[in-house]
N, C-alpha and C positions, 0 to 999 in steps of 0.2 A: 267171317268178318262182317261186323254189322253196317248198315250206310254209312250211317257216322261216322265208324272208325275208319272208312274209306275216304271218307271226303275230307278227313283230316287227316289222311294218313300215317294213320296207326298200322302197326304192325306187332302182330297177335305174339305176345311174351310166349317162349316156349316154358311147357313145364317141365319143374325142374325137382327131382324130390330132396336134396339138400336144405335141410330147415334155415342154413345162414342164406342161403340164393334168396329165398322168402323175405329175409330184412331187410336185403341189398334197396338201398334209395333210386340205383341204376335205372333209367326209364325212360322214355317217353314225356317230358311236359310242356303246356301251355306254357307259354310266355307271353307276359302280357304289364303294361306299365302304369304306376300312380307317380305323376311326376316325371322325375331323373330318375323312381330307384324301377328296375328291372323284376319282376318275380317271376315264379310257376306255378304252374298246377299239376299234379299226376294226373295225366292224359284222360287215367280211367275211370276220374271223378268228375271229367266233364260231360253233359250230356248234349251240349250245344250252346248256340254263341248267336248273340239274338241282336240286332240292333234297339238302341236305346227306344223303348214303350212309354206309353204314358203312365204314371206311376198312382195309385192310389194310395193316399195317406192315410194312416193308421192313427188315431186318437192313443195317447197316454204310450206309446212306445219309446225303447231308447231312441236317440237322435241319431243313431246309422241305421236304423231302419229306415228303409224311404217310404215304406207300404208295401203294396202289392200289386202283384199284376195278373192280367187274364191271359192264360198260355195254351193257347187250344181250348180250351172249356176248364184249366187247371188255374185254383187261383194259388200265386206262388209267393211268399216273400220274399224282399226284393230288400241286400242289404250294400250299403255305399262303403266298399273299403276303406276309401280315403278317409271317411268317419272313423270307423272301428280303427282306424291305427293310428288315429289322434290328429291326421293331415285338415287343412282346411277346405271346405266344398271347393270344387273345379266346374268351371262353366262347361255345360253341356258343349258340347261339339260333333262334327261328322264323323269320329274317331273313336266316340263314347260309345259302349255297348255294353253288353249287358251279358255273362257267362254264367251259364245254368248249369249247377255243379248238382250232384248229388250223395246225399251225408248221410250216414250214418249214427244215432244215437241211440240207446239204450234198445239196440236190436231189431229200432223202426228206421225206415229209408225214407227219405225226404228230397226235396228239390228246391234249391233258393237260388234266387239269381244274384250275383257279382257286379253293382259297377265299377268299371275299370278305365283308365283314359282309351287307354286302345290295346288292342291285342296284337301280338308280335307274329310270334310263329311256334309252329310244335320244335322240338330239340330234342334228341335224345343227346343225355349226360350220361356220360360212363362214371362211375364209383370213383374212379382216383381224381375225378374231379371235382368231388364233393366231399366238403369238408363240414363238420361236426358244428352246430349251431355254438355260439362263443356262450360264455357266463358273465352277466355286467353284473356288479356286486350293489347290492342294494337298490338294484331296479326291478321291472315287473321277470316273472319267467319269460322264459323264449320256447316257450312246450309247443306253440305253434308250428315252432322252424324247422321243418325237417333237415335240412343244412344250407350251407350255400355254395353255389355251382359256380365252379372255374369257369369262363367259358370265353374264349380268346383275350380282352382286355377289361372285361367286367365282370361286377357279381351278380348273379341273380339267386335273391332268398326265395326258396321252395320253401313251400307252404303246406301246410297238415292242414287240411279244408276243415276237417272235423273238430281242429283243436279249435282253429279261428272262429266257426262259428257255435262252437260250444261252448267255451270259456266264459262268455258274458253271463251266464246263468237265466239269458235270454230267452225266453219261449218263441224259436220262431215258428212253430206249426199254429198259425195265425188262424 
């Protein structure tokens, strides 16, 4: 178990050689809020959880990208959720932070950071609590949504990090 996974308290997926267990959404995720609505992340695409940095702006990019930031000696792009999903800027706060996912694209690994209002808690969501992202008819796709999680009296949309930050047709390796 890596520190990380300690300090968030992950607990290492047993393997399992069943190819359906491999699709199961069942897991481990961040929970973390824009607004009122609730989402996650699979656990194992986060790499850490950074308090909000000062952000350097980026000439000629789209408008959720905020710029970038220096991460150790790593300079990262740095993209505003609330942007990408259409929401209006939210004023910084003490709650505001910044989640360092890492992605995957055309078989290169990458690191962008997440602003988020605040971050919740890690959740393990068992499978009969996740249902099947819905079809809105004449809207955009929902290819992001991996489903969304029952979880006592709310929903929280789990997120496909790779879909969210692929889709734009975006270059974030800035």
């Amino acid at each position: 178990m890596t520190e990380k996974e300690n300090r968030l308290g992950v607990v290492p997926a047993a393997q399992d050689s069943d190819p359906a267990a491999a699709e199961s959404r069942e897991g481990k995720y961040l929970t973390f809020a824009l607004g009122q609505e609730e989402y996650g992340l699979e656990i194992l695409t986060v790499r850490e959880i950074i308090g909000y940095l000062e952000i350097t702006a980026v000439p000629q990019t789209p408008d959720f990208i905020e710029g970038v930031v220096n991460l150790r000696g790593q300079v990262i792009p740095v993209v505003d959720l609330r942007r990408k999903f259409g929401m209006d800027r939210a004023e910084v706060t003490d709650e505001t932070c910044i989640i360092v996912v890492e992605t995957e694209h055309d078989g290169k690994s990458s690191q962008t950071g997440l602003i988020v209002d605040r971050v919740m808690e890690v959740q393990y969501i068992e499978e009969e609590n996740i249902e099947a992202s819905p079809e809105f008819a004449g809207a955009a796709g929902t290819d992001f949504i991996l489903g969304l999680a029952k979880v006592g009296q709310s929903v929280k949309i789990l997120l496909d990090i790779n879909c969210v930050l692929g889709q734009s047709g975006a270059n974030l390796n800035l």
